[in-house]
N, C-alpha and C positions, 0 to 999 in steps of 0.2 A: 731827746737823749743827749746827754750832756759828751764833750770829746774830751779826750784823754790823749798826749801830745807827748809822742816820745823822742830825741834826740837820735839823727842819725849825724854819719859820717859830711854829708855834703844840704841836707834839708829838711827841716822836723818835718816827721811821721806820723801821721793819725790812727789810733788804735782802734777809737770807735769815733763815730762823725752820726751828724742829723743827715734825716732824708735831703738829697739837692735841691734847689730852691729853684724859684721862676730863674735868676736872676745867674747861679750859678747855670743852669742847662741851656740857656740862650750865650753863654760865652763858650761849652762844649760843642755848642749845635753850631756856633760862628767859625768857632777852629776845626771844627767837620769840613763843615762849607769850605773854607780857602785853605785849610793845612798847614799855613801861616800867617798870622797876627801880632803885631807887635800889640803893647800895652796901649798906647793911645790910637790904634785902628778899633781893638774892643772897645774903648772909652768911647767912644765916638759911637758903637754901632747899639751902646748900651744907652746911649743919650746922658753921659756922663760928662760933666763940666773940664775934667782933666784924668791924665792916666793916674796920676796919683792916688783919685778916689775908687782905682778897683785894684789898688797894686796887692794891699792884705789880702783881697778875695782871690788873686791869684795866687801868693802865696798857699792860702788853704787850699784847692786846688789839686798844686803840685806838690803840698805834704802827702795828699793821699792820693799819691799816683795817680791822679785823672791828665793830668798835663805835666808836659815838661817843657826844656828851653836850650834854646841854643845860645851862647854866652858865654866867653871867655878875657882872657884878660887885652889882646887884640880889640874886642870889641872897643873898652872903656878909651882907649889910646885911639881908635878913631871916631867917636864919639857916637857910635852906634847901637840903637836900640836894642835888646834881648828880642829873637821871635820867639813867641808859645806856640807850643802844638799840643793836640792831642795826642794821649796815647790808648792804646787798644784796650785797656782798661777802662779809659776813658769812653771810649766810645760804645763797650757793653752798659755801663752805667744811663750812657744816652738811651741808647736805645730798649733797654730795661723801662725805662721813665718816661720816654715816648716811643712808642713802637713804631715801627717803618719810618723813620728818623735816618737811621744808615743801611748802608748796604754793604754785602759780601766782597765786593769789587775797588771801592773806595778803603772798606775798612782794611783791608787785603798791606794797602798801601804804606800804611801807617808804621810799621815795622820798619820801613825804611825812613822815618822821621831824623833820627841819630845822626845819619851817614849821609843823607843827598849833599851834593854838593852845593857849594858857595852857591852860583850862581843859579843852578833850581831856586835853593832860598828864596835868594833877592829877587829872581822873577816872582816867585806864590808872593811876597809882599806888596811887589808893584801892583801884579793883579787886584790885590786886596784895595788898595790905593786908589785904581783905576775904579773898579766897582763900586767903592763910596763915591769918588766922582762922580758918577754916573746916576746913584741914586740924589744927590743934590741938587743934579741939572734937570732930570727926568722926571724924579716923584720916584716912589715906591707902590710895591705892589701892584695895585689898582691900575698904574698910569703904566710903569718898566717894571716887566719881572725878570731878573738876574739868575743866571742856575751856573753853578760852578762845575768844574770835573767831575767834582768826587758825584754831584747830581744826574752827570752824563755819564758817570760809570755804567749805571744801571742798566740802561736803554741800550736796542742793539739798530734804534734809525738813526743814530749820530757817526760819523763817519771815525774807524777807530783811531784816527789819528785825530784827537777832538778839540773843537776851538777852547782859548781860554775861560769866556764866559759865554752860553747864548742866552740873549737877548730877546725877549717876545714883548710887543706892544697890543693890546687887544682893542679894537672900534671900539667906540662908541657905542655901540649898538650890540657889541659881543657877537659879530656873523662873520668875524674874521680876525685875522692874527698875522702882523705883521714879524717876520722871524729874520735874524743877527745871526752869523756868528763872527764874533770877537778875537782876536787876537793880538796881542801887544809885543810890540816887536822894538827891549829897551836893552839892546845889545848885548845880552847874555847870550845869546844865539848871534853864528853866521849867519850874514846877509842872505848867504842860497837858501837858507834855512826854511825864511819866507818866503821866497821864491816857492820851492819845492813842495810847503804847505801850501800856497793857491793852489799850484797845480794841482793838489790831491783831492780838495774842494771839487774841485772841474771834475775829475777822476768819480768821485764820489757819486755826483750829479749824474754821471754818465750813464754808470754799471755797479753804481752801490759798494760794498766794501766785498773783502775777498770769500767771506763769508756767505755773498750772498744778500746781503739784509741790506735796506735802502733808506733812505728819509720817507718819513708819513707820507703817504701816498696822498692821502687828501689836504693838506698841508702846503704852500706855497716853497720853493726851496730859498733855503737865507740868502738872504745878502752876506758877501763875504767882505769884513767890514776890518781896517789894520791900523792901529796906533802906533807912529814910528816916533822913535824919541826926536827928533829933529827932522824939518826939511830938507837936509840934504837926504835924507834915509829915506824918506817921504819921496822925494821925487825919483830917486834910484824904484822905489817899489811900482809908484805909478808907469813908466815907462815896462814893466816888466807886466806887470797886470794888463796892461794896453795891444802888449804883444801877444799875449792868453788871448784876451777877447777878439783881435784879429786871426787866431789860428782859429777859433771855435765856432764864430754863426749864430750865437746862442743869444737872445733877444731875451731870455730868460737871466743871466747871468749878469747880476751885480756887483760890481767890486767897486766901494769907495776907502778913502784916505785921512787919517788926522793925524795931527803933533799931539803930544802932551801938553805944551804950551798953549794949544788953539782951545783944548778941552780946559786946561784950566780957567781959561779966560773968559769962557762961556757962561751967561747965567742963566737963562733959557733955554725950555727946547725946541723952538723955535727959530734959534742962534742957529746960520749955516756954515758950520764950522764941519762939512764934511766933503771930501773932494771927488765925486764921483768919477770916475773914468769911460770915457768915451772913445770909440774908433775912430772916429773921423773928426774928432777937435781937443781940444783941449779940457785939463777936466772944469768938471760942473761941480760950482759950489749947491749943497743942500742941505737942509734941516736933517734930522734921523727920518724921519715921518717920512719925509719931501723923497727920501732915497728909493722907496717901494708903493709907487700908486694901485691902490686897488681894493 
């Protein structure tokens, strides 16, 4: 079916469009996932050479209302990328095209894409940022599976105060599953902020959420794992995680530490680029792997 392209006031409008393509639904399905993408975090998750070559396809896009953007004339003066997001339009289209795709909980959220604040934003991008990270160092799939909020909407074993990304590694052998959860701490939030979230981890661990509902019972509980933008913030947190572990007993309870800088620098996974926290000494550098024996 051929499209037919009408002028509006701020972005041409599609009257009639072709069904969505692999190619369009894996960029609605990637701004599900993190809620915010700049042009070259999609380029990149698309295996595309530069954001240049999906800039038209976003265009078409957000002719026909599946996405919009945040972008104003601020941005260009500090030389800041546009985020895309989906809109809820968007996200029926998704899930029309692949069913059980989104959920009630995540899509719920989208409504407020227009209005979060600044610094929301720039954390859902860092996230975003972090998670490619993460799949460069780790592998994909098979090796690191990544599940973002809108994925932990769903679920009522996630503690509802929910980490940024969680993290599951599976053996070798698939008889077990190594579980994260992630949180990036790149100063859009107060320092107690962190704080406050370990604690609720602990909390969580403890007596479940208020609701009643608890982490998989058969399921190991995560490692609660924090990426501070720098060493000083790094070290402010391990001291505070070290005083957690000293009130609790808990031989169960993992909390380790990285930089952005230490992640960056990593090229395997392998690499002990992570600082676990101990009672009685100082922390232990470890692998991701190396953090949860079992």
């Amino acid at each position: 079916m051929s499209e037919l392209v009408t002028k509006s006031s701020n972005v041409d409008t599609v009257k009639y469009r072709r069904p969505l393509n692999k190619q369009q639904l894996k960029t609605l399905q990637l701004l599900y996932w993190y809620r915010f993408c700049t042009s070259k975090q999609l380029a990149r998750s698309l295996d595309k050479p530069s954001h240049k070559a999906i800039q038209n396809k976003l265009q078409i896009l957000e002719a026909q209302g599946f996405i919009g953007k945040r972008y104003d004339k601020s941005y260009k003066l500090a030389g800041r990328a546009a985020e895309y997001f989906i809109t809820p339009k968007g996200a029926r289209a998704l899930e029309k095209a692949k069913p059980n795709t989104t959920n009630q909980w995540a899509t719920k959220s989208l409504y407020k894409n227009k209005t979060v604040s600044d610094d929301f934003l720039r954390h859902c991008i860092t996230v975003t940022e972090i998670s490619q990270r993460l799949r460069d160092i780790y592998g994909d799939g098979s090796k690191l599976r990544r599940f973002s909020k809108s994925y932990m909407a769903e679920f009522s074993y996630y503690p509802t105060w929910t980490p940024d990304l969680h993290l599951e590694i599976l053996s070798k052998d698939e008889t077990s599953t190594k579980h994260y959860f992630l949180d990036v701490w790149d100063g859009t939030k107060p320092f107690f902020v962190g704080v406050r979230k370990t604690r609720n981890y602990v909390n969580f661990k403890d007596s479940g959420n208020k609701d009643g509902n608890e982490w998989q019972e058969d399921e190991p509980f995560p490692a609660i794992l924090a990426i501070c933008e720098d060493e000083r913030s790094q070290k402010k947190l391990n001291r505070q995680m070290k005083r957690i572990l000293d009130e609790q007993w808990d031989d169960e309870l993992i909390f380790a530490t990285t930089t952005t800088n230490k992640l960056q620098q990593a090229t395997k996974p392998a690499d002990k680029i992570w600082s676990r926290i101990l009672t009685e000494d100082s922390p232990e550098t470890a692998s991701l792997k190396g953090l949860l024996v079992y």
